[in-house]
C-alpha positions as CSV (number, residue, x, y, z in Angstrom):
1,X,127.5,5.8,-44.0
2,X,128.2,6.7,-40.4
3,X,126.3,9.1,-38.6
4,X,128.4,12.2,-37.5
5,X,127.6,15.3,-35.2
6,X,126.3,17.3,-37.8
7,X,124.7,14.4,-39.3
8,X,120.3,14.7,-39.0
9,X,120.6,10.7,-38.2
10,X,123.1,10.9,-35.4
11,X,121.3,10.5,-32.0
12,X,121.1,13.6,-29.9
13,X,123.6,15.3,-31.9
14,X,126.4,13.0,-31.0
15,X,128.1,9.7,-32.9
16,X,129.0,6.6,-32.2
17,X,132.6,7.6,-31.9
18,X,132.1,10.7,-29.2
19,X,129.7,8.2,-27.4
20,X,132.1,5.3,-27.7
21,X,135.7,8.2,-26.0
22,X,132.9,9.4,-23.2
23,X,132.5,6.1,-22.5
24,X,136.4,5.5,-22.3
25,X,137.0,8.3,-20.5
26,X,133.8,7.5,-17.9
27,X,135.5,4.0,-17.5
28,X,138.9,5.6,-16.7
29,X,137.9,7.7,-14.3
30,X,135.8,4.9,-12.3
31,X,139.4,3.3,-12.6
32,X,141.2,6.5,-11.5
33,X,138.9,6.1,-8.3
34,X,139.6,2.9,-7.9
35,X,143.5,3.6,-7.7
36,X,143.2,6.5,-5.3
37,X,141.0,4.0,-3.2
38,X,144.1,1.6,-3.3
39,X,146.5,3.6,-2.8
40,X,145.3,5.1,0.3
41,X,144.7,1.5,1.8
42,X,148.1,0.3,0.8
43,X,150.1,3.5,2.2
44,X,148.1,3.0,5.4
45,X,149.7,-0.5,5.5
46,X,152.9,0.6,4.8
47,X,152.9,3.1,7.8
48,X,149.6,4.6,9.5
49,X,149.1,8.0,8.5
50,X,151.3,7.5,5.6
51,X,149.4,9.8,2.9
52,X,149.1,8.3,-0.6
53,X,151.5,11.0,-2.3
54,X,154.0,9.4,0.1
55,X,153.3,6.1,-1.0
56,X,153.6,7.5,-4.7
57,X,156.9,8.5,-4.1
58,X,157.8,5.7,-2.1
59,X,157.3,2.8,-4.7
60,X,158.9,5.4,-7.2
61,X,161.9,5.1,-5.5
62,X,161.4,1.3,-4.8
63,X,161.1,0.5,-8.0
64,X,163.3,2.8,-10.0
65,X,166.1,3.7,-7.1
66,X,168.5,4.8,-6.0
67,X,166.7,8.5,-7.8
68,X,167.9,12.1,-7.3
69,X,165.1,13.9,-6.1
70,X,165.1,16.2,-9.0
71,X,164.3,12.3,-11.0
72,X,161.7,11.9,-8.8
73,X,160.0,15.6,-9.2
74,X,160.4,15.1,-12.6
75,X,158.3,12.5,-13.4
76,X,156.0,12.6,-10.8
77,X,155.4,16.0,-11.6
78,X,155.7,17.5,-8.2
79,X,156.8,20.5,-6.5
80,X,160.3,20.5,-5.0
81,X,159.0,22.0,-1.9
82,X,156.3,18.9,-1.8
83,X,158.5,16.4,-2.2
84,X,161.3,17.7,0.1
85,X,158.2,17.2,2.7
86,X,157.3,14.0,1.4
87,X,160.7,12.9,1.6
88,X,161.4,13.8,5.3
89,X,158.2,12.1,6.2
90,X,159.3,9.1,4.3
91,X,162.9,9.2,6.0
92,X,161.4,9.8,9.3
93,X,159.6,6.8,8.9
94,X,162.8,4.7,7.9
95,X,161.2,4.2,4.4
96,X,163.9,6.0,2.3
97,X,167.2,6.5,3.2
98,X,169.7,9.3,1.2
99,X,173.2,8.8,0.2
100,X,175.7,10.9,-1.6
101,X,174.9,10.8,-5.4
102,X,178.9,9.2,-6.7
103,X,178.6,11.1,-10.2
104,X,177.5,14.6,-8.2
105,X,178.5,15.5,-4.7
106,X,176.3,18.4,-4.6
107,X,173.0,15.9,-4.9
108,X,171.7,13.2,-2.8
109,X,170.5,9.1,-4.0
110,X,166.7,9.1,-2.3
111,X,166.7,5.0,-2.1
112,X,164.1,3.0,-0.3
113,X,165.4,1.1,3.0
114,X,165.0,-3.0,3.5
115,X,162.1,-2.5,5.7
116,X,160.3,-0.3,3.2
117,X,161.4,-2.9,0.5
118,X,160.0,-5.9,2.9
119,X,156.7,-3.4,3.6
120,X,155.9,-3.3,-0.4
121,X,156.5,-6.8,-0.7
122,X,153.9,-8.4,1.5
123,X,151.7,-5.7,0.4
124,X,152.4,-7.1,-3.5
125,X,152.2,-10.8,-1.9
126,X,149.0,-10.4,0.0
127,X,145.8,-11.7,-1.6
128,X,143.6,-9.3,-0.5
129,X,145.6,-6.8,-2.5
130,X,145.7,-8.4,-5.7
131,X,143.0,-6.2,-7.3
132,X,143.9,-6.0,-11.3
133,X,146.4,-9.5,-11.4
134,X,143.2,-11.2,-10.3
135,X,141.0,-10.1,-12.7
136,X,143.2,-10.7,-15.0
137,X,144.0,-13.5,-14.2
138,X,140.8,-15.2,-15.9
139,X,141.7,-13.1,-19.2
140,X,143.4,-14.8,-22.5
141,X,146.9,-13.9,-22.6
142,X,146.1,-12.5,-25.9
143,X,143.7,-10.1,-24.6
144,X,146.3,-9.1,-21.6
145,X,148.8,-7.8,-24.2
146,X,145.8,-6.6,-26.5
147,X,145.0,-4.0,-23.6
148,X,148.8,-3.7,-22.7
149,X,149.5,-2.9,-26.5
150,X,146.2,-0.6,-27.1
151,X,147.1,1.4,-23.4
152,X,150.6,2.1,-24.8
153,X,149.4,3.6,-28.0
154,X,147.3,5.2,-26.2
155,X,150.0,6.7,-23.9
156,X,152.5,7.5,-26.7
157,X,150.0,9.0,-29.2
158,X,151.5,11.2,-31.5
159,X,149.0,13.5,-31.9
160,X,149.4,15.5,-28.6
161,X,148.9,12.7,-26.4
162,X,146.0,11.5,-24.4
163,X,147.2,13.3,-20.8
């Protein structure tokens, strides 16, 4: 039988499976750090003084673009006031460039520019900056798409979600 919380044989009071999700969630918040940590180096190599919500919603656009800005408030969850700042940083920077939306006049594309595009790249390219693709790198494929597969469920849980 497995010990529970109300069980006289758990330790402390708590399981094995509270123990086992404080764990998880201990290890994603190391790794939540860690991601701030990069993301603050890699917008200061995209542009100094670049702050890393601007980043965020740079390689948002880059990767998903051309986006309305109501796309990109939308899934990044951000204020339209926030991002219209963000934005004119980024454009003042020549990182994002706006065009009219074709399907709605009234709205504009928020695309990232060549040199933004070129930026990203040689940040991606750069060894220094390889971070999780190289330790992953020494994992079994198998165990890549284990974690993929297990992160996913994870993300689309149907119980209410994890976030």
């Amino acid at each position: 039988m497995t010990a529970t919380a109300d069980s006289p044989s758990a330790p402390d009071g708590v399981d094995a499976r509270d123990d086992a999700i404080r764990a998880v969630e201990a290890e994603f918040m190391h790794m939540a750090s860690g991601f701030r940590r990069l993301m603050s180096r890699r917008a200061e190599r995209v542009s100094p003084g670049l702050l890393p919500a601007g980043y965020k919603v740079l390689t948002t656009i880059a990767h998903q673009g051309p986006l309305t800005a109501s796309a990109v408030v939308e899934q990044l969850m951000l204020d339209k006031s926030q991002l219209s700042r963000i934005v004119s940083d980024l454009e003042q920077r020549g990182l994002i460039a706006r065009t009219p939306d074709p399907d709605d006049r009234r709205a504009q594309l928020l695309e990232a520019t060549v040199e933004a595009r070129a930026k990203l790249d040689a940040i991606r390219d750069d060894p220094s900056e390889r971070g999780m693709r190289h330790s992953l790198e020494v994992w079994d494929v198998a165990d890549i798409v284990r974690l993929r597969d297990l992160l996913h469920a994870l993300n689309e849980d149907t119980h209410g979600g994890a976030f």
